[in-house]
N, C-alpha and C positions, 0 to 999 in steps of 0.2 A: 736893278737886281744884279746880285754879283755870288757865286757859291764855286766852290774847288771839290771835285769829288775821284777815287779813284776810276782810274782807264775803266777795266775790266769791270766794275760795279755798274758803270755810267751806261756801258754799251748792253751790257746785258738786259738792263731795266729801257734802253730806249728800244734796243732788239722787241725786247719783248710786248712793250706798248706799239709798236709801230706795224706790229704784225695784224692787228685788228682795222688798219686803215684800207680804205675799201679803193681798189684800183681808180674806183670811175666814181669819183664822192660825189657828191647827193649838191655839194656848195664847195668852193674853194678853202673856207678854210677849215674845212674837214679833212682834208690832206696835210693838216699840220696837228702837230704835240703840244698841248696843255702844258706849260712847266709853271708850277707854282713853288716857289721856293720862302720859306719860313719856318721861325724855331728849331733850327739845328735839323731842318728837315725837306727834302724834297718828292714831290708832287708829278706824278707824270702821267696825263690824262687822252687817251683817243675813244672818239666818237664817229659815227655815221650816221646816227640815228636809229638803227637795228641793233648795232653793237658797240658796247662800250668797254675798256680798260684802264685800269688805274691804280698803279703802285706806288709806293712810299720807299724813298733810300734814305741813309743818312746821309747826311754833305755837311761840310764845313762854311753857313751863308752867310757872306760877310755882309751884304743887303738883300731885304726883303724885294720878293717883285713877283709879278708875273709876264708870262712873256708866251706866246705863240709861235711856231715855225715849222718848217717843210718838217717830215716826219724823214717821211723815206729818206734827204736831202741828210740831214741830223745824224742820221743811223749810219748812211755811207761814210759819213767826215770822223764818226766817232768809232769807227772798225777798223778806221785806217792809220789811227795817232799811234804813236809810240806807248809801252807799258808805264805810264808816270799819271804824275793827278793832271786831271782836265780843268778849266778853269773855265766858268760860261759866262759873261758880262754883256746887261744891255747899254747897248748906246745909244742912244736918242731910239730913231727905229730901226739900230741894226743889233744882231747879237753877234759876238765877238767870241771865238773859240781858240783858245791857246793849250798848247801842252807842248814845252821843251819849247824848241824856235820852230813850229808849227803855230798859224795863226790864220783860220779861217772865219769870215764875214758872212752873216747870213741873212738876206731881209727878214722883218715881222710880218705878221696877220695880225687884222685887229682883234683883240681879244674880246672885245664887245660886241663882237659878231659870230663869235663861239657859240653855241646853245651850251644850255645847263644839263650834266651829266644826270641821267635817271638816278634816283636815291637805289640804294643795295636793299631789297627786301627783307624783310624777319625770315632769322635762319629756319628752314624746315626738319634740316637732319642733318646728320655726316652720313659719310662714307668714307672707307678706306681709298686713299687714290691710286693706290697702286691694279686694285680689284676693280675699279671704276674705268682704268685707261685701259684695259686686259677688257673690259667688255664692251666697251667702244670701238679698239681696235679691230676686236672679229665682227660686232652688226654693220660698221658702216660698209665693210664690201660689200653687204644688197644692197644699201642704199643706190639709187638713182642716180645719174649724171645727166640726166634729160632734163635740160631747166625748164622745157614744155608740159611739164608734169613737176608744179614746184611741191605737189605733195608728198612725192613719191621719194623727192631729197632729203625729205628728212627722217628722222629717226623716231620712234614714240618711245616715251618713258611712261610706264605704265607703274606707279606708288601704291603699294597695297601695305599695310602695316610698313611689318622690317624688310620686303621684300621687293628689288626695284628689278623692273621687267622690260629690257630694251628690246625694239621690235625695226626691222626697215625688209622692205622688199623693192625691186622694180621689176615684180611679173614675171619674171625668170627664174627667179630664187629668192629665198626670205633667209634672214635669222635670229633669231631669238636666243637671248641672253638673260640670266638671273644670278642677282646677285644681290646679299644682306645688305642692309646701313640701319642706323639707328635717327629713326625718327624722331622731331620735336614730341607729336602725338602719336601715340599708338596704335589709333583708329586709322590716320590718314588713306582715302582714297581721292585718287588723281589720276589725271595722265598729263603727259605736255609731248607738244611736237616741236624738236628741233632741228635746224637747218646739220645735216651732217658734219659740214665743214666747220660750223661753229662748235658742233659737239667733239670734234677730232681735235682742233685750236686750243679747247678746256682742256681736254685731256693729256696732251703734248706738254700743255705749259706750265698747267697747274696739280694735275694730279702726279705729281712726284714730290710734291713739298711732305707728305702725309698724310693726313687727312683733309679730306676737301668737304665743304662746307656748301649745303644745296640750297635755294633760297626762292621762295614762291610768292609773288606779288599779289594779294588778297582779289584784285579781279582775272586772277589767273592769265595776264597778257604778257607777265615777263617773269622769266628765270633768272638769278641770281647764281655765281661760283665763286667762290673764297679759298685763299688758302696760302698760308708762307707773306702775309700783309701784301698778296695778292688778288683783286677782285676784278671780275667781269659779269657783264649783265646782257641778255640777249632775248629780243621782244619771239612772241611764240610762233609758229608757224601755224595761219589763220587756217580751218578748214576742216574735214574729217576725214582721216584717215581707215583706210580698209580693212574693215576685220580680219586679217590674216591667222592667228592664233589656228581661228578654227579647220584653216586645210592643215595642221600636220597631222596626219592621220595616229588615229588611236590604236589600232591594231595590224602589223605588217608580216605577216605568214613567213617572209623572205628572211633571212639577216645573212652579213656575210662582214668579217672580223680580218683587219688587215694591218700591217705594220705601217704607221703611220709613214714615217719619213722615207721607209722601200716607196712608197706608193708615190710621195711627192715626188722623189726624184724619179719614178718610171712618167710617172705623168707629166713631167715636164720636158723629159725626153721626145716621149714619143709624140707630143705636139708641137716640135719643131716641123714637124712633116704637113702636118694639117693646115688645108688650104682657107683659105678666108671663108666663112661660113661653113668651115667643116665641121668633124667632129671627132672624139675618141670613144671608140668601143671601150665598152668593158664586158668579157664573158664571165660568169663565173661559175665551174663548171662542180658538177659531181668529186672529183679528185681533189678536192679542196687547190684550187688554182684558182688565181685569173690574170685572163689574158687581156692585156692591154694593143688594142695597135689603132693605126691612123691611116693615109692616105691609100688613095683606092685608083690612081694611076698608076701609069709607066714614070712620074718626074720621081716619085718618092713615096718610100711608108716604110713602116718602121712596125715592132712586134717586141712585145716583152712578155715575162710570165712568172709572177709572184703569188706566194703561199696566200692562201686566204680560206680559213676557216668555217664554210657557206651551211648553213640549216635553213634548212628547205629545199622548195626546187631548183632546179641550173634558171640563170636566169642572164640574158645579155642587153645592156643598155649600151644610150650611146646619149655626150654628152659638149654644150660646147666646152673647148678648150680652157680658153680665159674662167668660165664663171667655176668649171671644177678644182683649178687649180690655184685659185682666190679662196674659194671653201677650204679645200684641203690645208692650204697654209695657216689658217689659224685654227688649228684643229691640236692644243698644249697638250695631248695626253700620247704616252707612246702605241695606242693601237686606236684605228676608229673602226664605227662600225655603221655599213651603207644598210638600211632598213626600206625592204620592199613592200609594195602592196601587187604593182603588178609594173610589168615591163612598159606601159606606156603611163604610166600614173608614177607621181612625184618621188625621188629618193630623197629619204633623211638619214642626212652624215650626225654622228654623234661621234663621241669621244670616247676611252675603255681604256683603261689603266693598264692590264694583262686580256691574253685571246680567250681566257674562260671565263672573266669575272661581270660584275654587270657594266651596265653603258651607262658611263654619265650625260643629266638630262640636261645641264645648266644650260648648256647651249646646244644649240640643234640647228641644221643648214639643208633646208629644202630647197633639193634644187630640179628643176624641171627640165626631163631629159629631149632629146631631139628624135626625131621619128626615124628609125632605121628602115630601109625599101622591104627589109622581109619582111615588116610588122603590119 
């Protein structure tokens, strides 16, 4: 096997397959890259057994072959060449990397000891991938980081016609995202549960090509993503997932209408002070204010006080740090709006385009507050 392909082509396509390889693989040569090279074209494939990638470049192959080798190993030597073509050659069982008078040697893996990549499923729908990574990037902050709860790491995608409905919580907060695609069928109902990190990996790499390409294996065990002669595939995450939908409450007496980005940056203010397991007040008072502040010794606390447009009672919560200020940050509209039912029951963050107009629902972040001594 012998093929010449541009630097910057080469690394980006091995960058990009080699990010799916799994730190601690399942077999040895599961730590290495599939390169299949034929027809004026090359081949770059990683597997774990959960996840799979495999793109297609053009190259100049002057012999057919295939060949296996370190991933991560590959990725480091081809980030480091000079801007010129790379040139990959097997030799007996070594591969030989040149560009300019750079020349690195790499052993092979046997390739007959590779497992067979999953086949890509019948497309089920598109979606726009710009709108897809935009609803990714705000559910996976609920999602879990507790691999003890491998439920709770993932994400649910909930397919109802045109309408696809991401869901993640870890018991502290949830949220929920909605968002159009264009189904194979019209009727389609579904859900699938995926591992976060592999839903954030799609979205990162492939939803920027345009439209990305959704793909459902007939015994519903594995998902399928496409897109830019970009494909990955990722088995489902086993199990049932917690009806969540049904705690955002349907009707909140409370509401109070704030400048988004005044509020992030008070908020992240004022939780420099807050001590480990602390929290951040929020009053929000009759004179359309609220008050933010944090630490309750002598080391430090801190105190702000921002316009906030409140209908209904005065109402004061208190909240942790980290999960308010995860919420608040992907919160794309210039006003949100914190929706009460009562001071020790759950707040819902939405979004609000202007402080009189309505709240948009797409997305919505319940987050469950922390118990204040006076309550």
């Amino acid at each position: 096997m012998q093929f010449t392909v541009d630097r910057d082509v080469l690394s980006e396509a091995v960058s990009w397959a080699a990010r799916s390889l799994s730190p601690r693989p399942p077999a040895p040569v599961l730590s290495g890259l599939l390169i299949v090279a034929e027809n004026q074209q090359v081949t770059i494939s990683s597997f774990d057994y959960e996840v799979s990638a495999q793109l297609h470049i053009e190259a100049d192959v002057h012999t057919e072959g295939t060949v296996l080798v370190s991933g991560r190993l590959l990725n480091d030597i081809v980030k480091s060449l000079p801007n010129a073509p790379v040139t990959l050659t097997l030799d007996e069982s070594k591969v030989v990397v040149t560009c300019r008078s750079s020349t690195f040697t790499l052993a092979t893996m046997p390739v007959d000891e590779y497992p067979e990549l999953p086949s890509q499923p019948e497309v089920s729908g598109t979606v726009d991938g710009a709108a897809f990574a935009r609803a990714v990037s705000q559910v996976i902050t609920a999602a879990s980081r507790d691999d003890t709860l491998p439920i709770l790491t993932g994400v649910k995608l909930e397919l109802e016609g045109d309408t696809i409905t991401f869901l993640a919580t870890d018991r502290y907060r949830l949220a929920m995202r909605e968002i159009t695609w264009r189904p194979s069928q019209p009727d389609i109902s579904t859900s699938l549960l995926i591992k976060a990190k592999t839903l954030n990996d799609v979205a990162k790499s492939l939803a920027g090509a345009g439209d990305l390409d959704i793909s459902l294996s007939n015994d519903d065990a594995l998902v399928g993503f496409s897109s830019g002669g970009r494909r990955t595939t990722s088995v489902l995450v086993d199990g049932e997932y917690p009806k969540i939908r049904q705690l955002f409450p349907e009707e909140t007496p409370i509401h109070a209408v704030v400048n988004t980005a005044e509020l992030i940056e008070s908020a992240r203010r004022v939780s420099l002070v807050s001590e480990r397991n602390g929290h951040i007040r929020l009053q929000f008072s009759e004179d359309n204010q609220v008050t933010l502040d944090a630490g309750v010794d002598d080391n430090a606390s801190a105190r702000e006080v921002l316009s906030a447009e409140l209908t209904g009672e005065p109402i004061t919560v208190g909240f942790n740090p980290a999960y308010l200020n995860e919420g608040l940050n992907v919160i794309d509209t210039e006003y949100l709006r914190f929706s009460f039912v009562s001071a020790p029951k759950p707040a819902m963050i939405t979004g609000q385009q202007t402080p009189e107009g309505e709240n948009s629902t797409d997305f919505k972040y319940l987050l469950m507050p922390v118990r204040l001594l006076n309550q």
